[in-house]
Backbone bond lengths (Angstrom), bond angles and torsions (degrees), N, CA, C in turn:
res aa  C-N    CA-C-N  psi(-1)  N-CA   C-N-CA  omega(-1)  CA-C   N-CA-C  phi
1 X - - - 1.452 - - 1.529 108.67 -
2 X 1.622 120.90 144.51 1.287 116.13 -167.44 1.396 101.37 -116.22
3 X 1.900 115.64 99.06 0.860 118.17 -172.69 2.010 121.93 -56.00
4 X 1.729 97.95 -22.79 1.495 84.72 -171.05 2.201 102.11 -76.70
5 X 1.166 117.26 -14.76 1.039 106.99 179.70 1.969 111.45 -89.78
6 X 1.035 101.74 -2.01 1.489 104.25 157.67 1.612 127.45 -73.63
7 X 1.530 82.17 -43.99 1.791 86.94 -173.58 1.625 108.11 -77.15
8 X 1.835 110.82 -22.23 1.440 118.74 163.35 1.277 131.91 -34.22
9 X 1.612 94.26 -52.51 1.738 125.48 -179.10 1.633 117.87 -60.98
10 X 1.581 80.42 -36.02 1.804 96.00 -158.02 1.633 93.82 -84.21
11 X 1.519 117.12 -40.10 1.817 104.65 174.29 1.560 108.23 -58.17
12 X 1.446 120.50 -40.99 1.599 100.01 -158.05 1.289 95.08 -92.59
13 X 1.300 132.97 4.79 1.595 132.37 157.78 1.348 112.54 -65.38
14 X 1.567 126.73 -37.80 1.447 146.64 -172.09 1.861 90.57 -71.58
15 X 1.122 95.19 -83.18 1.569 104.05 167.55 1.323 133.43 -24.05
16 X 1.491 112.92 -33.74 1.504 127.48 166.95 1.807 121.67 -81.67
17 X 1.191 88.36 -24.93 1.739 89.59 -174.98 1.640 88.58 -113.90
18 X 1.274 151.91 -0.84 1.246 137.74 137.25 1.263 111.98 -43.86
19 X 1.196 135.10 -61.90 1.206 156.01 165.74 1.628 110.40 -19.78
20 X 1.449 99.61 -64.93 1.465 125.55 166.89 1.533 113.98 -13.71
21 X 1.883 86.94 -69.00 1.813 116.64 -178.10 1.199 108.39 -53.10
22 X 1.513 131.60 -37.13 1.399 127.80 -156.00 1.681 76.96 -72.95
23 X 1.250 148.98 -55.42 1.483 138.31 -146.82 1.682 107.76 -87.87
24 X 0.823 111.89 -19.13 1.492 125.47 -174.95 1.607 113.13 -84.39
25 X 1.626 119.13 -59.79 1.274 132.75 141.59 1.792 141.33 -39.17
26 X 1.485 100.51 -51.94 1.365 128.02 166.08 1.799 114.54 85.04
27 X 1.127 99.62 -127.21 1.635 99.91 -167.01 2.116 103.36 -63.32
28 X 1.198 137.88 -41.93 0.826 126.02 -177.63 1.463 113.60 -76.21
29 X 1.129 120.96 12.77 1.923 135.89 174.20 1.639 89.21 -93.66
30 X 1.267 103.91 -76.85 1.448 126.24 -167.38 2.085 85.95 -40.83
31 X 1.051 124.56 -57.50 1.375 124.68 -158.04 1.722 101.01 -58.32
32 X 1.528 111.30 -49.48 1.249 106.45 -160.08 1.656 112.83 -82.21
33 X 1.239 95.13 -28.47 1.878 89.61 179.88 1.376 113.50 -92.22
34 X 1.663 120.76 15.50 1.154 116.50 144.32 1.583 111.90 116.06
35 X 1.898 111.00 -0.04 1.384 123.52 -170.20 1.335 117.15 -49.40
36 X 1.346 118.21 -7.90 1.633 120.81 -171.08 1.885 110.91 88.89
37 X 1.062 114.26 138.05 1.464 130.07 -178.18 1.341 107.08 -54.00
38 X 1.693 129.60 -49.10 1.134 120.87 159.71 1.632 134.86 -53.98
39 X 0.897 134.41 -32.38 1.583 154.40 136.30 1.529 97.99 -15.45
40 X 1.830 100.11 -91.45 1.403 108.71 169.63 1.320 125.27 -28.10
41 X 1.601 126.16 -53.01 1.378 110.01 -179.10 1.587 115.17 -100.76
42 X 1.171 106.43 24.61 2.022 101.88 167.17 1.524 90.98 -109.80
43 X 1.277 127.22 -11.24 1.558 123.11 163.47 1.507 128.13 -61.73
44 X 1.114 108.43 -46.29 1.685 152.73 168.46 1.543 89.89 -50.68
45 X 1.252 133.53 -90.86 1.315 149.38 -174.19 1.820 103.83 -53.33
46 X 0.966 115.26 -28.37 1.491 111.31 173.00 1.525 112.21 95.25
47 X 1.149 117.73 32.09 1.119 111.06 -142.85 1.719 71.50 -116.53
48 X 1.615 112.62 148.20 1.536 118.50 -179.69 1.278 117.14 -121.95
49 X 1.024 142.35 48.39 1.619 137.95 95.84 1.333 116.91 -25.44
50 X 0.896 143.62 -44.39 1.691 127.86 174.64 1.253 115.70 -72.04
51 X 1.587 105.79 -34.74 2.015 103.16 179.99 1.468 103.03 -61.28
52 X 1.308 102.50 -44.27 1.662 103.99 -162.85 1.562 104.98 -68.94
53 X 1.353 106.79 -44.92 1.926 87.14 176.02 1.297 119.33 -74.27
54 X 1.110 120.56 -4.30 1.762 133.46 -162.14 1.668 94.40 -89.80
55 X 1.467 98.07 -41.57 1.689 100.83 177.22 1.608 119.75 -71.96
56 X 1.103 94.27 -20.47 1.941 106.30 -162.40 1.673 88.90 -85.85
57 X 1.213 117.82 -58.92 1.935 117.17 161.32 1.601 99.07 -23.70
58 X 1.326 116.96 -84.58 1.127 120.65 -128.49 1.667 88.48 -84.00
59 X 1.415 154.26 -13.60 0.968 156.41 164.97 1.938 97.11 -57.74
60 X 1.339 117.08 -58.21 1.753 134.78 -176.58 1.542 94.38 -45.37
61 X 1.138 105.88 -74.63 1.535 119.41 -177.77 1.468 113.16 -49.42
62 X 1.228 130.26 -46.08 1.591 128.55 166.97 1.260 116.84 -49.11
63 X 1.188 101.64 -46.19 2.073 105.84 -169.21 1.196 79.07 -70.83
64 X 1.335 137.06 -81.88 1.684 142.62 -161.11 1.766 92.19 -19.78
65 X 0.938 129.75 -46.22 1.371 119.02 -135.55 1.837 95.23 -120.27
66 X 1.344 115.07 -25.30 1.450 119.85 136.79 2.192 126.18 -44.34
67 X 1.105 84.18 -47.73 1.597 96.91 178.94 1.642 107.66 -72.71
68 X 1.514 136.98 -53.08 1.292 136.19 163.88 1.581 104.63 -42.60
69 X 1.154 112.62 -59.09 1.798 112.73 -176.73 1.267 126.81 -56.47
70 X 1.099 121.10 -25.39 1.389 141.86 169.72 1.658 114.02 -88.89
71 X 1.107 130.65 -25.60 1.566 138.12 137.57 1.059 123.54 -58.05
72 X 1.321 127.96 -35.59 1.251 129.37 153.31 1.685 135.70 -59.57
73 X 1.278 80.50 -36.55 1.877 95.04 163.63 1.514 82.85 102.86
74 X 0.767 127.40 39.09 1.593 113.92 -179.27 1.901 114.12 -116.80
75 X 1.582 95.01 -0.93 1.542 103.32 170.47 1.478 108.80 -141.45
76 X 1.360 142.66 -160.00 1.620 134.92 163.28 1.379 87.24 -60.92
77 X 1.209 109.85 171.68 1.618 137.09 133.68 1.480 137.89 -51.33
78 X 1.063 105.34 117.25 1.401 108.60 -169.76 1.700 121.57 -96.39
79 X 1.466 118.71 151.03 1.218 103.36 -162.64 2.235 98.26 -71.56
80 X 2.275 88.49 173.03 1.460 78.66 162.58 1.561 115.68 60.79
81 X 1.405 123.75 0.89 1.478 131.54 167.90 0.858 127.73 -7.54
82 X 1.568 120.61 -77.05 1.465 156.15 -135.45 1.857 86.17 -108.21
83 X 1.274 128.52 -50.32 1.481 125.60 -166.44 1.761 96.81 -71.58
84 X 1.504 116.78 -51.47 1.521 127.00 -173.06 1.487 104.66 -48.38
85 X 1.316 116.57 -72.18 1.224 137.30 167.01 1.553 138.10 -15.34
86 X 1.515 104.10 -53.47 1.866 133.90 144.83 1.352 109.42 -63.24
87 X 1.392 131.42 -45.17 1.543 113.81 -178.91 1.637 100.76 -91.97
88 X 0.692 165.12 -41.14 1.184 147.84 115.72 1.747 125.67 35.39
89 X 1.228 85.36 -80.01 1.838 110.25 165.58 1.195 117.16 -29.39
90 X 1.673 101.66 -71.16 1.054 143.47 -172.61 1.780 119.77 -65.93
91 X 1.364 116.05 -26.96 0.903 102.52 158.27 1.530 124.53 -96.73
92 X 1.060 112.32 -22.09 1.638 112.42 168.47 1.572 102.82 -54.64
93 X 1.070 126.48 -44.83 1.540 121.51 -157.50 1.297 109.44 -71.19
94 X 1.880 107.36 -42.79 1.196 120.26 167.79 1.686 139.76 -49.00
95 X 1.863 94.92 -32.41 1.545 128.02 -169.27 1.737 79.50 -75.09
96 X 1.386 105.69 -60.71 1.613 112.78 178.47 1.128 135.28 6.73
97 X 1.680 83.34 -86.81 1.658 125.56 -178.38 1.335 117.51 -68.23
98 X 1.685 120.62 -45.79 1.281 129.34 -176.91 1.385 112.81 -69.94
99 X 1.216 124.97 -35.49 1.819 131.01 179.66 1.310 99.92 -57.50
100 X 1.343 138.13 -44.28 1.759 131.90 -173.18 1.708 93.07 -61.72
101 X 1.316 121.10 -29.20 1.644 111.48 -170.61 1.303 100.23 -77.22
102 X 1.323 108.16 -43.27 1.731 112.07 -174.60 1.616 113.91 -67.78
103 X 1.291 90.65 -39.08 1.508 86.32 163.75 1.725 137.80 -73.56
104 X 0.839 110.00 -10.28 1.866 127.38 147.48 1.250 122.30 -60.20
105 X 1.830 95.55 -58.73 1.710 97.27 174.61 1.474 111.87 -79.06
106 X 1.044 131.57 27.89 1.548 137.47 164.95 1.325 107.48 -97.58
107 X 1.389 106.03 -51.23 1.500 105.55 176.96 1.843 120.82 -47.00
108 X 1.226 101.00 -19.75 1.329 100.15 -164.61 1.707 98.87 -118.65
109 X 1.161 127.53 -29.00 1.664 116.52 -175.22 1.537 98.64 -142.55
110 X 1.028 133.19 8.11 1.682 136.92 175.85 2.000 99.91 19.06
111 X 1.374 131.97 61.54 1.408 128.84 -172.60 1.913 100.11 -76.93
112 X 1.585 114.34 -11.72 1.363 105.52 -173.61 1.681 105.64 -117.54
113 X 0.938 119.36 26.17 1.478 134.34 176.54 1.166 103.36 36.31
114 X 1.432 130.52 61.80 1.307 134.03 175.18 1.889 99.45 -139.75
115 X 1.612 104.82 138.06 1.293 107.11 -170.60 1.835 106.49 -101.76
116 X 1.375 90.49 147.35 1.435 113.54 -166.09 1.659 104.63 -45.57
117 X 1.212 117.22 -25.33 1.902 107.81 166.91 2.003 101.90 -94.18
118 X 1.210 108.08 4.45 1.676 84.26 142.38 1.227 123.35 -88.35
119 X 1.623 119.10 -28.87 1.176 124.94 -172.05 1.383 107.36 -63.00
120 X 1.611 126.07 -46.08 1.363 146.98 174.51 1.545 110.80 -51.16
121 X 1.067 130.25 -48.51 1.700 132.09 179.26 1.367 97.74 -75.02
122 X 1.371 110.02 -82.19 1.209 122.41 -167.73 2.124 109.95 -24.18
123 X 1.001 100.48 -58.79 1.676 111.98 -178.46 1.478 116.66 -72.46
124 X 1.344 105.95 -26.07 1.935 95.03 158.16 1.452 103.32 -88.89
125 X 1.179 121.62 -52.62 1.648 93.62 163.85 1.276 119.73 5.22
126 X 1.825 90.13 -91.26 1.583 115.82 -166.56 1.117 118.59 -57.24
127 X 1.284 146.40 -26.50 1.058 168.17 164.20 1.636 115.88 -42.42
128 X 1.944 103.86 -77.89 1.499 118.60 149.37 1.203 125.95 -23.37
129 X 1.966 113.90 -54.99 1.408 112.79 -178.92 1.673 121.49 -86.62
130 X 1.338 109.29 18.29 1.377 138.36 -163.55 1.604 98.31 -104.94
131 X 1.080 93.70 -51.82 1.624 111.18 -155.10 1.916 95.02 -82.82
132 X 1.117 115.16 -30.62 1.616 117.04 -168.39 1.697 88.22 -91.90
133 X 1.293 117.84 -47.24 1.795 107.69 -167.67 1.770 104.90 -62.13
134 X 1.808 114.13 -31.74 1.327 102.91 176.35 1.534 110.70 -59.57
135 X 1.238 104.41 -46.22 1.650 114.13 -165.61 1.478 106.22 -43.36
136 X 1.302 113.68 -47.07 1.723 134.93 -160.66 1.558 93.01 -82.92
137 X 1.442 120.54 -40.48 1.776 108.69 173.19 1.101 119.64 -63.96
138 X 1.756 110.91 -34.81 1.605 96.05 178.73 1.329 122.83 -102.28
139 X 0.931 128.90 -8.02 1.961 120.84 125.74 1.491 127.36 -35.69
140 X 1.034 106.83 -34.25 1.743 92.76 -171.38 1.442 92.12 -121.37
141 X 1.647 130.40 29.21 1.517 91.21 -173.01 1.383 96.83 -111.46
142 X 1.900 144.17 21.65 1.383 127.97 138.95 2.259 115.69 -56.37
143 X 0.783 115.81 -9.65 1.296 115.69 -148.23 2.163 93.07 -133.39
144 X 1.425 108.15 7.19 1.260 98.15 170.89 2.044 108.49 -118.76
């Protein structure tokens, strides 16, 4: 069993039912993990644009974390493995890397109403869970 693609699975599983909370909780979810003030107040107002993207996340993040588990051997096999798996990677690392830029350009025109220590967590996050899903691909990727 490939523990780093377990613990892969198990963050964007965390990540998916965080997600969860922001809809369940509402605007003060949305406030603290960084959804942006607008988010927060079409939540507030009831208004569902936020459920629906909050759901479409947390649907992304499930499969993501379906696809590690199943590399792991810890569910069937899923189709497209080895291709899912690399873009996957790849976009966490990418989400990663690009948030330190966004987070500069926040400092100076904030256009997504998100503050520069969301940009800061959020992207080592991504980064971390970037860095463990590569680890776990290239361990298991003769055998996927």
């Amino acid at each position: 069993m490939n523990i780093y693609l377990l613990i892969a699975a198990s963050l964007s599983a965390i990540a998916a039912l965080l997600h969860l909370g922001c809809i369940y909780f509402g605007a003060s979810w949305y406030r603290f993990f960084g959804a942006g003030e607008h988010m927060a107040l079409m939540a507030e107002q009831g208004s569902w644009q936020p459920t629906i993207i909050t759901l479409v996340i947390f649907s992304v993040l499930s499969l993501w974390s379906a696809y590690a588990f199943s590399a792991a051997g810890l569910i069937i096999r899923l189709p497209f493995i080895r291709l899912a798996l690399s873009l996957i990677t790849l976009v966490y690392l990418v989400r990663g890397l690009a948030g330190f830029t966004l987070m500069s350009f926040t400092l100076k025109n904030n256009p997504m109403g998100r503050s520069p220590e969301f940009w800061l967590w959020s992207s080592v996050i991504c980064l971390i869970v970037g860095i463990v899903h590569a680890i776990g691909l290239k361990k298991q990727w003769a055998t996927l």
